[in-house]
N, C-alpha and C positions, 0 to 999 in steps of 0.2 A: 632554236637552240634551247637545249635545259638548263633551266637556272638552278641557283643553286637552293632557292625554295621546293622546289620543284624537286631536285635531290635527295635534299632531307631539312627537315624542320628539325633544328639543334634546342634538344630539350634542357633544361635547369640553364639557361645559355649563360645570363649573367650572375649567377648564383653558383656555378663550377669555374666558371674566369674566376670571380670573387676568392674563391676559395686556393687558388692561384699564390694571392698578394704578391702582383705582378712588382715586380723593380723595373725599373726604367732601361736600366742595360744588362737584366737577366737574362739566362737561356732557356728555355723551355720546350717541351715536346707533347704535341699534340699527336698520339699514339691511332687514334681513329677521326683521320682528317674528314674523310668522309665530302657532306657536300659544301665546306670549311667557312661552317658557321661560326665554330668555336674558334678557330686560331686566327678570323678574318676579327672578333673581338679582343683577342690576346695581342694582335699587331696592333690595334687601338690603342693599348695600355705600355705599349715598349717604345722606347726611346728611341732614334737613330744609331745606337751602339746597341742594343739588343736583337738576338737572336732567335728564331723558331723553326722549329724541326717539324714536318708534319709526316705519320706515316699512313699508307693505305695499303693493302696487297688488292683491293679491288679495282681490276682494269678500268671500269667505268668511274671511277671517283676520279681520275687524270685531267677530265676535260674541265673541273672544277679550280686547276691548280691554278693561282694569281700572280701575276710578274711583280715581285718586293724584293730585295735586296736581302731584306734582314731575313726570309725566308726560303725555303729549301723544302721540298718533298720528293719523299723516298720511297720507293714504290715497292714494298716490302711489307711483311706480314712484323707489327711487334713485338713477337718472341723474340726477334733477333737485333731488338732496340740497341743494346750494349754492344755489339757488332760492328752495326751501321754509325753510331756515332763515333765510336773511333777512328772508323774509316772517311769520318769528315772532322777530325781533328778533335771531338769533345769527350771529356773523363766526367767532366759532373755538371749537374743542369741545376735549375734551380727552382724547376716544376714540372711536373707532369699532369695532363689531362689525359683520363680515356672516358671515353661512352661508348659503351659494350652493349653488343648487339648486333642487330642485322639493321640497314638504315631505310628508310620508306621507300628510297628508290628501290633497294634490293626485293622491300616486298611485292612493289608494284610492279616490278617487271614480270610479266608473267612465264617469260620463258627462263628464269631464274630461278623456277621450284621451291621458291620459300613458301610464297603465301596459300592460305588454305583456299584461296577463293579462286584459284583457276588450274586451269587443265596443263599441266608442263611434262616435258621428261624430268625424269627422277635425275636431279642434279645435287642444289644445296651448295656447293660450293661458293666460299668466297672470293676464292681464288681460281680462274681457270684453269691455272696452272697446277694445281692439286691432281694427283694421281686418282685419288680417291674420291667418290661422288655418291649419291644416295644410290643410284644403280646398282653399283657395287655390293651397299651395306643390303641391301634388299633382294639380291639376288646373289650374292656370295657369300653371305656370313652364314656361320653353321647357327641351328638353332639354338646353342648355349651363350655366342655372343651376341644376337637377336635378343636374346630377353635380358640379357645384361644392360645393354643401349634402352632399352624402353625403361627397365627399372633403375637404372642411374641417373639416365641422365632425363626422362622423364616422369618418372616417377611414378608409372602406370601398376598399377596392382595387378592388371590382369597380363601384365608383360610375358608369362608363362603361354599363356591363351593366343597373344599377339605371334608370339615367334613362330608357336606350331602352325597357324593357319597359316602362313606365309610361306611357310617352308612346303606345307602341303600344295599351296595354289602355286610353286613355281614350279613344283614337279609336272604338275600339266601344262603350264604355258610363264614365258618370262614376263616378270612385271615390270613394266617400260615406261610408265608415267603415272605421276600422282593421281588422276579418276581410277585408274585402273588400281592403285594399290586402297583409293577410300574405299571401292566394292569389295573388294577380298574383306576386309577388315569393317565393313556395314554394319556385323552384328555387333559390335562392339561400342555401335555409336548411334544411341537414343536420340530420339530430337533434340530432348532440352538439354542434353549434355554433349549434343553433337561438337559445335564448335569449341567446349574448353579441352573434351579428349582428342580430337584432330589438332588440336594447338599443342599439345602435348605431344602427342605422336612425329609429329615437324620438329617439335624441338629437338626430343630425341637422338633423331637424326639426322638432323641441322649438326648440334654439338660434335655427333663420332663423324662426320664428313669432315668437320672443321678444326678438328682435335682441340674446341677452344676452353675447355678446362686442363686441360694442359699448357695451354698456348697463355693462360690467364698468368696461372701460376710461374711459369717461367720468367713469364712479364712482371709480377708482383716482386719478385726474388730480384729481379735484375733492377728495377726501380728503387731498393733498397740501396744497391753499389754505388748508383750514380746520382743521386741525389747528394747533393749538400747538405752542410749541418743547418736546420731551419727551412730545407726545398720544400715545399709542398707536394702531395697526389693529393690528387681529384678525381675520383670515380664513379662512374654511374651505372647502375648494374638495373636488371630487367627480368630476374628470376631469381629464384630462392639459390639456387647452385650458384650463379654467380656472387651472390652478395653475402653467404656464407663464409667463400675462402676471402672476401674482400675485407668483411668484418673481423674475418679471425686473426687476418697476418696485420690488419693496420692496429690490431689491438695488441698481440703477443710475436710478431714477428715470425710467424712461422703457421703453416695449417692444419698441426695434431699437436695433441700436447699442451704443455706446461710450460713458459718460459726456466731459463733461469735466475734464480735469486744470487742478491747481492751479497755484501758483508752483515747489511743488516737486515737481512730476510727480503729485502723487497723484488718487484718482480724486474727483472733489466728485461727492457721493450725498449725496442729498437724508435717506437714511432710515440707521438701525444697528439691525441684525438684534437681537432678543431670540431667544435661546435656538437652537435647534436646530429642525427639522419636528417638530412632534406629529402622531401617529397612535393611535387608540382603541385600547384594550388587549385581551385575548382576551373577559374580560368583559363589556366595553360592548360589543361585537361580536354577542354571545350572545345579549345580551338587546335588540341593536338592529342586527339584519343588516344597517340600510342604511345603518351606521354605518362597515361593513367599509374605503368606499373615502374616506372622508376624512380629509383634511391640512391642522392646522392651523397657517399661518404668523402671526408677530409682529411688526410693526416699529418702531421709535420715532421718530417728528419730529427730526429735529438742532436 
């Protein structure tokens, strides 16, 4: 059977609990239960009257769910956090964790098309139940929204170059799985820089499969309603995109723009930072390499 080591190794574990300030009969929602490192620590710190929500939209994170009273998962994607909790009685919590990202299981599985290191059909999906799958994006998008997804959400420069030779190589034959799309796109990828632009290229289209800068923000927006005055978020982000809109809305409330000011000039923000960025130390690095690229931020409810 897979454990839940085995699952995922839950990175910042007790330094995103921390940032919690868990109360004894608070409610809380762990957003990316994942392989439920983090909320099997968050039940540690809860009282017999406290409560925890956990969500996942990934079918294989199910086998990880633990029999607790004070707990409940929902097997749902959390853009539609404020949805799901009402439909189980709750208007405000009094913490949120997410850790954002794709989790080790997902990259290890090979027939799940995340990781750069094996041969899969063109998937990506978090969700099986997603209509939409890298398939799709790699063989149905026209080539203006092709170089949009490499230059947004990967940030490739040569995104122009990527979309034409794709569109070219599917007019001769479909491109059916990740070896097949690293050869179309070879020239594009020097030795020494092979693996950071193929990490790029996956994320890409990891994101537009998984709509998850939309899916962030919605989550960001809705964690704003239901939060308490003094809730916490806890968030852990694993890329420049992510950790962008995470820093902006926990700073001004919002992710363009200027807040508004008060009577006396000052800025009204919805949120007050805790603490400083956390980053994994050399240790946790060592023994969890995919630990290297994440940041985690704090914020408090005013």
């Amino acid at each position: 059977m897979m454990t839940t080591m085995e699952y995922h190794n839950s990175v910042l574990l007790n330094e995103t609990v921390d940032g919690l300030n868990i109360k004894h009969d608070g409610v809380y929602v762990d957003v990316t239960f994942g392989g439920g490192g983090h909320s099997k620590e968050i039940l540690k710190r809860l009282g017999p009257n406290g409560r925890l929500f956990g969500f996942d939209q990934d079918e294989d994170a199910l086998v990880n769910a633990f029999t607790d009273e004070r707990f409940t998962l929902i097997h749902e994607n959390f853009r539609y956090i404020k949805r799901f909790l009402r439909f189980h009685g709750v208007k405000s919590v009094d913490g949120i964790l997410a850790d954002l990202g794709v989790s080790s299981h997902q990259f290890d599985v090979p027939e799940r098309g995340f990781s750069t290191r094996f041969d899969a059909d063109l998937d990506m999906r978090m969700s099986r139940k997603n209509d939409l799958d890298a398939y799709k994006v790699i063989n149905e998008y026209d080539e203006a929204n092709l170089k949009r997804v490499f230059l947004d959400y990967g940030e490739l420069k040569v995104a122009p170059a990527l979309a034409r030779t794709i569109i070219e190589a599917r007019e001769k034959k479909t491109i059916n799985t990740t070896d097949e799309l690293k050869l179309i796109l070879s020239k594009f990828l020097p030795e020494q820089f092979k693996n950071k632009i193929l990490a790029q290229i996956y994320q890409a289209i990891r994101i537009e499969v998984n709509q998850e800068m939309d899916v962030l923000k919605e989550f960001l927006e809705q964690s704003l309603d239901i939060l308490k005055p003094e809730g916490r978020l806890s968030v852990i982000s694993y890329h420049s995109l992510e950790d962008r809109l995470v820093k902006r809305f926990m700073k001004n409330g919002m992710f363009e723009g200027e807040p508004e000011r008060d009577f006396f000039g000052n800025f009204s923000v919805p949120f007050k930072l805790v603490g400083k960025l956390i980053v994994p130390d050399e240790a946790e690095i060592k023994s969890n390499n995919r630990a290297r690229s994440a940041k985690l931020r704090i914020a408090e409810k005013k």
